[in-house]
One Martini backbone bead per residue (centre of mass of N, CA, C, O) as a GRO file, in nm:
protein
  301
    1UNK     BB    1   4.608  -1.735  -0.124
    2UNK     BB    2   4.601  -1.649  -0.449
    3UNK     BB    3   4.315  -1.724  -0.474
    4UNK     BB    4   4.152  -1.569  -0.260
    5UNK     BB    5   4.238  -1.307  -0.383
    6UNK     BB    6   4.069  -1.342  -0.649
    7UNK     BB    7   3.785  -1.403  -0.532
    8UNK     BB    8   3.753  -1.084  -0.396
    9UNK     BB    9   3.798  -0.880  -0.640
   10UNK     BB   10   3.492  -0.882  -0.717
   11UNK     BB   11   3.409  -0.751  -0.434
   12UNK     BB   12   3.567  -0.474  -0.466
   13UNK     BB   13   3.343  -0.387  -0.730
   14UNK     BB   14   3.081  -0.412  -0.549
   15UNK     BB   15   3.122  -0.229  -0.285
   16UNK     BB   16   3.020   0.050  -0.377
   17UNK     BB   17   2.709  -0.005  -0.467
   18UNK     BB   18   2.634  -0.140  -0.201
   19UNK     BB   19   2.653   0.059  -0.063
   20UNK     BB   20   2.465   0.311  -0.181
   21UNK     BB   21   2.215   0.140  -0.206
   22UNK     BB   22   2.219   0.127   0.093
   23UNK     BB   23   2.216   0.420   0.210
   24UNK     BB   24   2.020   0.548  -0.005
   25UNK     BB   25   1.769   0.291  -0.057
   26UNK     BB   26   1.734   0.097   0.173
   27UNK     BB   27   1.728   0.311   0.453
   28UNK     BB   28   1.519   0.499   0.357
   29UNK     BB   29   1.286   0.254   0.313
   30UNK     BB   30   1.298   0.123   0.648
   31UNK     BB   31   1.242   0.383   0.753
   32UNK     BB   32   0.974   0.451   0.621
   33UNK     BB   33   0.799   0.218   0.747
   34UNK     BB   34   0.871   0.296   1.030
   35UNK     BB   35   0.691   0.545   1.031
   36UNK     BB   36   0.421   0.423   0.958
   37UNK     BB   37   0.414   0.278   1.233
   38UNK     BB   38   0.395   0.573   1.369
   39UNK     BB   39   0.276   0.819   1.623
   40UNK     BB   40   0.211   1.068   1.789
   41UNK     BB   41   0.192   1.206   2.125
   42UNK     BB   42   0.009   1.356   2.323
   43UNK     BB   43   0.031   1.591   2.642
   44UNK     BB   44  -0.194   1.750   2.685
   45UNK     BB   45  -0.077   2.080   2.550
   46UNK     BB   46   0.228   2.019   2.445
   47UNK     BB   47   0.380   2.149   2.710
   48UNK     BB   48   0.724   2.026   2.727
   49UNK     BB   49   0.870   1.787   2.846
   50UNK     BB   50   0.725   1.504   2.713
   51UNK     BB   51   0.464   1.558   2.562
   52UNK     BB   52   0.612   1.424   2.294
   53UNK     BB   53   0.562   1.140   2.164
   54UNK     BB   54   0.615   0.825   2.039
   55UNK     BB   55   0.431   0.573   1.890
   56UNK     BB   56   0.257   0.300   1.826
   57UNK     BB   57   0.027   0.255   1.503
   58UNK     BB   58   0.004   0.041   1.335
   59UNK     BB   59  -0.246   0.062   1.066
   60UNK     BB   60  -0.346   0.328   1.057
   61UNK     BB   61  -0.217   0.515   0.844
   62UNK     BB   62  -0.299   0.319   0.617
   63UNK     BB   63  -0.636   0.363   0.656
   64UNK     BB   64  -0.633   0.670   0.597
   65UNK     BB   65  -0.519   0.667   0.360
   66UNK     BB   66  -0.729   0.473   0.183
   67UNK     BB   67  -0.926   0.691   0.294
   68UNK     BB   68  -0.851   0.947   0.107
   69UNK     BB   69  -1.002   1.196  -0.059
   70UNK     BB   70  -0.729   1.299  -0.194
   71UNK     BB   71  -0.597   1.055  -0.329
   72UNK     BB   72  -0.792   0.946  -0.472
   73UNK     BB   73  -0.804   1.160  -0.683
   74UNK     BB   74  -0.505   1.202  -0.753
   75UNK     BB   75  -0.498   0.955  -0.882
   76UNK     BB   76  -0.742   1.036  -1.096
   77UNK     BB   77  -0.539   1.252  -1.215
   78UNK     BB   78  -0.325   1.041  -1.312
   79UNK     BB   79  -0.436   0.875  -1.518
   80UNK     BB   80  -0.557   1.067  -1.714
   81UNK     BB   81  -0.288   1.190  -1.776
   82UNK     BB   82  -0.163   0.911  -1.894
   83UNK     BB   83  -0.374   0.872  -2.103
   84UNK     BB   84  -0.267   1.131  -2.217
   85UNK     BB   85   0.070   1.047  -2.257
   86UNK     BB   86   0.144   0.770  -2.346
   87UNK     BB   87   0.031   0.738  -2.635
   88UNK     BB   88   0.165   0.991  -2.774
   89UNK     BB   89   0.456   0.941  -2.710
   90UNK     BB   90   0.518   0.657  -2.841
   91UNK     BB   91   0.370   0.723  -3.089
   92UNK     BB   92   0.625   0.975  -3.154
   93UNK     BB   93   0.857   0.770  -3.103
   94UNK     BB   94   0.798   0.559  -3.336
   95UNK     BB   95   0.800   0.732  -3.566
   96UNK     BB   96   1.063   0.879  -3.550
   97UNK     BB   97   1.223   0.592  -3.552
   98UNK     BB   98   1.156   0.547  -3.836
   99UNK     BB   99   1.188   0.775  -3.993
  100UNK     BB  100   1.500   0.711  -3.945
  101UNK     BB  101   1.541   0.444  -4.068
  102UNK     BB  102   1.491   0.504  -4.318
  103UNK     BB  103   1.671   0.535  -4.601
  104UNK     BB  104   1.562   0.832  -4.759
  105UNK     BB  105   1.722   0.971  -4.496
  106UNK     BB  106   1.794   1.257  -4.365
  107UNK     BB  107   1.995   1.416  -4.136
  108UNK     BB  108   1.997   1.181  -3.900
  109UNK     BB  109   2.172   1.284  -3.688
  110UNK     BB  110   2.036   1.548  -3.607
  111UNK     BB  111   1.765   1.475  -3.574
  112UNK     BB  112   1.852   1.276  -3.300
  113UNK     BB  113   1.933   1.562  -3.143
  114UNK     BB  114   1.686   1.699  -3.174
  115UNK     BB  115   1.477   1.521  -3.038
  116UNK     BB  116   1.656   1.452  -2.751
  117UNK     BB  117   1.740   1.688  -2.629
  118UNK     BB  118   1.493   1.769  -2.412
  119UNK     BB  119   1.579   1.555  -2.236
  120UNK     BB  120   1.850   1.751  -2.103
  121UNK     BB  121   1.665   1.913  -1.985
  122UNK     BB  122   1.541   2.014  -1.702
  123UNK     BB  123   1.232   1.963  -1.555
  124UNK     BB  124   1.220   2.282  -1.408
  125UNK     BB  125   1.291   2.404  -1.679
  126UNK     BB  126   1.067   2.291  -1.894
  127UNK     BB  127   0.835   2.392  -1.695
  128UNK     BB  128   0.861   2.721  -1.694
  129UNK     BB  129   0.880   2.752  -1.999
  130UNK     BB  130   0.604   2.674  -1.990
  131UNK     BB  131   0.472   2.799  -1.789
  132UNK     BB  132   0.499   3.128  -1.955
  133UNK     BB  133   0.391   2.994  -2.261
  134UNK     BB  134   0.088   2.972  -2.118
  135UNK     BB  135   0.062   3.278  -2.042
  136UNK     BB  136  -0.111   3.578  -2.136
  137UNK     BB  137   0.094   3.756  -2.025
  138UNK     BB  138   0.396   3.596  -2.182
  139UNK     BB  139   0.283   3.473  -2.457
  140UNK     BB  140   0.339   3.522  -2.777
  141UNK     BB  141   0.069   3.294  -2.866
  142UNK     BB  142  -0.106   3.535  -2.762
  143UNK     BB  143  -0.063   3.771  -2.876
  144UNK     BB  144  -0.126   3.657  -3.187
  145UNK     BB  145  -0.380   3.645  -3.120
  146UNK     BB  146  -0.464   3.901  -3.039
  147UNK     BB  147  -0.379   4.030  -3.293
  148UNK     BB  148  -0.616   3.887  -3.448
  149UNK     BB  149  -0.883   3.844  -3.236
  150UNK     BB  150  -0.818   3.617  -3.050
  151UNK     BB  151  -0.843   3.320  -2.842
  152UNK     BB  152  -0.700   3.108  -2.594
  153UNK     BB  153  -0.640   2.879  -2.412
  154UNK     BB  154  -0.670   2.730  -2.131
  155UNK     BB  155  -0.385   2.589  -1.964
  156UNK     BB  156  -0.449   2.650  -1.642
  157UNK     BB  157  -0.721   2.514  -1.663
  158UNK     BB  158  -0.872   2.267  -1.613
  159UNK     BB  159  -0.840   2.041  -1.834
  160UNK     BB  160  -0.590   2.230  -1.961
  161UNK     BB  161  -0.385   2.081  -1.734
  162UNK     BB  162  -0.368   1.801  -1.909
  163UNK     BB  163  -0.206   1.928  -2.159
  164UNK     BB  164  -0.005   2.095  -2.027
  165UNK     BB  165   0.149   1.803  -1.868
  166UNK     BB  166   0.157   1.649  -2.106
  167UNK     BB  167   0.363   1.821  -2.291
  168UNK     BB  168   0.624   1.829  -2.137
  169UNK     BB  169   0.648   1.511  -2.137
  170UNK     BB  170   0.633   1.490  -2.449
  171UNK     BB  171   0.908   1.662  -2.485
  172UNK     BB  172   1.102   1.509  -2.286
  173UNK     BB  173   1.021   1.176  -2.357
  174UNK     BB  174   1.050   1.089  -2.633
  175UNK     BB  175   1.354   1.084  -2.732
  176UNK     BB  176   1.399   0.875  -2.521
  177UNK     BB  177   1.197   0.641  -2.664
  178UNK     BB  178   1.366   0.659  -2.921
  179UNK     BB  179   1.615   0.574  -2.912
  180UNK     BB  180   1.536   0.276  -2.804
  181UNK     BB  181   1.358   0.202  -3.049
  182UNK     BB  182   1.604   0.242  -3.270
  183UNK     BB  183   1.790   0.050  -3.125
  184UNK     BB  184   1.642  -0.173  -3.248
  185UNK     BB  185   1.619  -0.140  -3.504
  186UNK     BB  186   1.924  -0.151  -3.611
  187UNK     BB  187   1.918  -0.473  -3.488
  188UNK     BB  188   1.809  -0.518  -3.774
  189UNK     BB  189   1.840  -0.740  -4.073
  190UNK     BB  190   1.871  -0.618  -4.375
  191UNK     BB  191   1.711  -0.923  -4.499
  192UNK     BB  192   1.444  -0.834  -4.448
  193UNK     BB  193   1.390  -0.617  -4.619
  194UNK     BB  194   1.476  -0.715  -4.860
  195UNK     BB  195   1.288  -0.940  -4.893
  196UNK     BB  196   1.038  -0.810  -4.895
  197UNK     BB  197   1.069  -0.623  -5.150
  198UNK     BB  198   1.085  -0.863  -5.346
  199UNK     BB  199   0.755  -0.941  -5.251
  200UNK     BB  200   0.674  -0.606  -5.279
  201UNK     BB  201   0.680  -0.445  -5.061
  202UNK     BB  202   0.651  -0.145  -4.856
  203UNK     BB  203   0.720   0.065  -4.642
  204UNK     BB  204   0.470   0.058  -4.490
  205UNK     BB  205   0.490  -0.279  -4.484
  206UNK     BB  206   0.753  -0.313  -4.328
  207UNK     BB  207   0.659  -0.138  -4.042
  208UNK     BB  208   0.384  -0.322  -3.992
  209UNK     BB  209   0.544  -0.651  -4.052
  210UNK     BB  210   0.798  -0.585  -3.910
  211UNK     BB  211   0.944  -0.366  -3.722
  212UNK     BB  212   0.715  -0.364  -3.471
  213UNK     BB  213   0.722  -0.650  -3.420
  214UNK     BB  214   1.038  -0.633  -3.361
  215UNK     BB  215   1.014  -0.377  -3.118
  216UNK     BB  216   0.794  -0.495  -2.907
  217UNK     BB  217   1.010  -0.509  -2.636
  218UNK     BB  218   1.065  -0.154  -2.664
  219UNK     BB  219   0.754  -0.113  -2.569
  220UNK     BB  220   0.729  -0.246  -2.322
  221UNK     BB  221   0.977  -0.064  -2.196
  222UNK     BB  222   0.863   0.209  -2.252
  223UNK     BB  223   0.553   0.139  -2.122
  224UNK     BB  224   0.687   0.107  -1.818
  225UNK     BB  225   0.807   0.355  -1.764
  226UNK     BB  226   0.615   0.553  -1.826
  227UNK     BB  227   0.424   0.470  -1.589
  228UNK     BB  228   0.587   0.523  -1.357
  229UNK     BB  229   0.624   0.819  -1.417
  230UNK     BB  230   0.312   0.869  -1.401
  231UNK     BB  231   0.241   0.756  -1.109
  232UNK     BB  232   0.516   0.977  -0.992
  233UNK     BB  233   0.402   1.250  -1.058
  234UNK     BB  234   0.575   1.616  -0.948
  235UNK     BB  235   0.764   1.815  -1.118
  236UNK     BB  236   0.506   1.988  -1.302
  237UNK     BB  237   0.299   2.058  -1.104
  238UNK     BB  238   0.508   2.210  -0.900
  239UNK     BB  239   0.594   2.424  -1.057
  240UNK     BB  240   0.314   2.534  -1.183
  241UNK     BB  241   0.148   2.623  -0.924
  242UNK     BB  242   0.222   2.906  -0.905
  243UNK     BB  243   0.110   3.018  -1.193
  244UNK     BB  244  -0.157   2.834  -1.030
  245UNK     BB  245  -0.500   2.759  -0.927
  246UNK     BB  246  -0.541   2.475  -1.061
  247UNK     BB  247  -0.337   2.333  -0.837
  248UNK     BB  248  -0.308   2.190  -0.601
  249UNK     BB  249  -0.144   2.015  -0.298
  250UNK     BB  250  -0.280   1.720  -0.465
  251UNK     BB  251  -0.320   1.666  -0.742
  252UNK     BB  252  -0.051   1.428  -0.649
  253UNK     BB  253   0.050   1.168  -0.425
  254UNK     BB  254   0.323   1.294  -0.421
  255UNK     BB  255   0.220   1.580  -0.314
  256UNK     BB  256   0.063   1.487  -0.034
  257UNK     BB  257   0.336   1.418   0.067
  258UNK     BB  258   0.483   1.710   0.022
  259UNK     BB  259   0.265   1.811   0.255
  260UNK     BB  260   0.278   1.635   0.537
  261UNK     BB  261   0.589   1.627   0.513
  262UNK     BB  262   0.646   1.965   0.498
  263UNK     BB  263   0.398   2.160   0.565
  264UNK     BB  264   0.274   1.987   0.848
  265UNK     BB  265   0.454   1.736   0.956
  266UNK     BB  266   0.324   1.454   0.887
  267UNK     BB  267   0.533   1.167   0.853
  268UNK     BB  268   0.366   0.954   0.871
  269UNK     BB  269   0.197   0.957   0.688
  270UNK     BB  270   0.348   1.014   0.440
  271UNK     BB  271   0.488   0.769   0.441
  272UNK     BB  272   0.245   0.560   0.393
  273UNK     BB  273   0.149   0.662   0.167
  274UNK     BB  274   0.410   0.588   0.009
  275UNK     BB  275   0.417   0.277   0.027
  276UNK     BB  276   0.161   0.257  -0.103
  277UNK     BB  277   0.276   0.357  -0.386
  278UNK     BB  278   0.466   0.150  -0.423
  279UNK     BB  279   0.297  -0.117  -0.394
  280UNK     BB  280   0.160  -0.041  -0.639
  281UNK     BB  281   0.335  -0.005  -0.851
  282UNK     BB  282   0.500  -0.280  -0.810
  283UNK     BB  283   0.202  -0.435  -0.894
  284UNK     BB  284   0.158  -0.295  -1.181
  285UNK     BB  285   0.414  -0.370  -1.319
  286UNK     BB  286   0.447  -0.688  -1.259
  287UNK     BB  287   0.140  -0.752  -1.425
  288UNK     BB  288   0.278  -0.639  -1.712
  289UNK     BB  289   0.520  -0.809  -1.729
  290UNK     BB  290   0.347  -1.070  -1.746
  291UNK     BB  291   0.146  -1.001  -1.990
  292UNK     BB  292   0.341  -0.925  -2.183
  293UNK     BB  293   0.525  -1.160  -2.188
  294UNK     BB  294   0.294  -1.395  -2.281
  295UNK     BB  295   0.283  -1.186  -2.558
  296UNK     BB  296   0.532  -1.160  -2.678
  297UNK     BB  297   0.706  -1.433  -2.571
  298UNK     BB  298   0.561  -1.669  -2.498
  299UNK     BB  299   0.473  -1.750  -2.200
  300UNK     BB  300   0.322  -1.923  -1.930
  301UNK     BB  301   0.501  -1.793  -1.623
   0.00000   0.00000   0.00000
């Protein structure tokens, strides 16, 4: 009886996680996937009780998404989003990582919560923050421009706004990977270092032929994050929005999701479209996982 008590014990300490899990993530992912394959059907002109009713819709809805022209476009504005933001901030979080590594670096802590902070700011704060001081209207580099006889660039039109939501999430993204990759580097023993100056190398050859090539699975977690990241941005171009013409209610995969069901409220449409960036995530995810794994730990399979 004290035995199986025992055994038991394990379970009641991970079934609160279960459920949370079930829940919050595993019925509302469920319930999507079942609306997606469901849409209203109207009778006659949709009114009285029972005109309009759900029922079965196959695959139409996935076919609809995947042949969306407003869809695979806003696809391709958040590709080229990624291309400029993921090489900057990794590019960043890892100098700044390096730089503090070094030996006669000063002020090493306030340093790392300096770097780390705008992490801590919430994302539709420091969304707003940024696009006030993007408007030549509110914003002090505009008039300091105005007042030497200047003009600034336009960062809410035209290209200027993939510069614009790429900076917001590289002021907030850089700390956290720096974090991990510093603490990568801390992990590495200082015997190594030792060998390598004692056979001459310099700062910077300790730095690109130890350090980078010892934190390379830092850096493909980082590089993971920041993809799904990117693949699913919605809260800097939606905070964005009020504040410029030139962000469509669809600039982002995930903004046409949030404009079919809560806007138009076709929830159907809505869900598969949601399924397909989901399947599309987890396929490229996979897929960068394996690539990872075969080249930086020399996996066969």
């Amino acid at each position: 009886m004290a035995a199986r008590r025992h055994r038991s014990v394990p379970y009641l300490f991970i079934a609160p996680a279960v459920i949370a899990f079930t829940l919050l993530l595993a019925v509302p992912i469920g319930y999507a996937v079942y609306l997606s394959f469901r849409e209203v059907h109207i009778s006659g002109l949709g009114l009285g009780p029972g005109a309009r009713s759900e029922r079965w819709a196959g695959l139409s809805n996935y076919v609809s998404a995947l042949s969306d022209p407003e869809l695979l476009a806003g696809t391709g504005r958040v590709l080229l989003y990624g291309a400029l933001l993921v090489p900057v901030m990794l590019g960043l979080a890892l100098l700044f990582a390096l730089l503090l590594d070094a030996d006669k670096t000063r002020l090493r802590a306030f340093s790392r919560i300096a770097i780390f902070l705008p992490y801590a700011i919430p994302g539709v704060v420091a969304t707003l923050l940024w696009g006030f001081l993007y408007l030549p209207t509110t914003s002090p580099g505009y008039f300091l421009l105005h007042q030497l006889g200047m003009s600034g660039p336009q960062l809410l039109q035209g290209n200027g706004m993939y510069v614009a939501l790429a900076n917001i999430a590289v002021w907030g993204g850089t700390g956290f990977n720096m974090i991990v990759i510093y603490t990568s580097l801390r992990s590495i023993s200082p015997e190594l270092y030792e060998a390598a100056r004692l056979d001459g190398a310099s700062e910077l050859q300790v730095a690109l032929r130890i350090k980078i090539p010892m934190v390379l699975p830092s850096l493909v977690l980082t590089f993971f994050f920041s993809m799904i990241a990117t693949l699913q941005v919605f809260s800097e171009p939606m905070n964005l929005k009020p504040l410029t013409n030139g962000i469509s209610s669809t600039w982002s995969p995930l903004m046409k999701v949030y404009r079919d069901a809560f806007i138009r409220g076709d929830i159907y449409s809505a869900s598969a479209t949601s399924v397909v960036i989901a399947a599309v995530t987890l396929a490229v995810s996979f897929g960068f996982l394996k690539l990872a794994g075969r080249r930086a730990y020399g996996e066969d399979q």
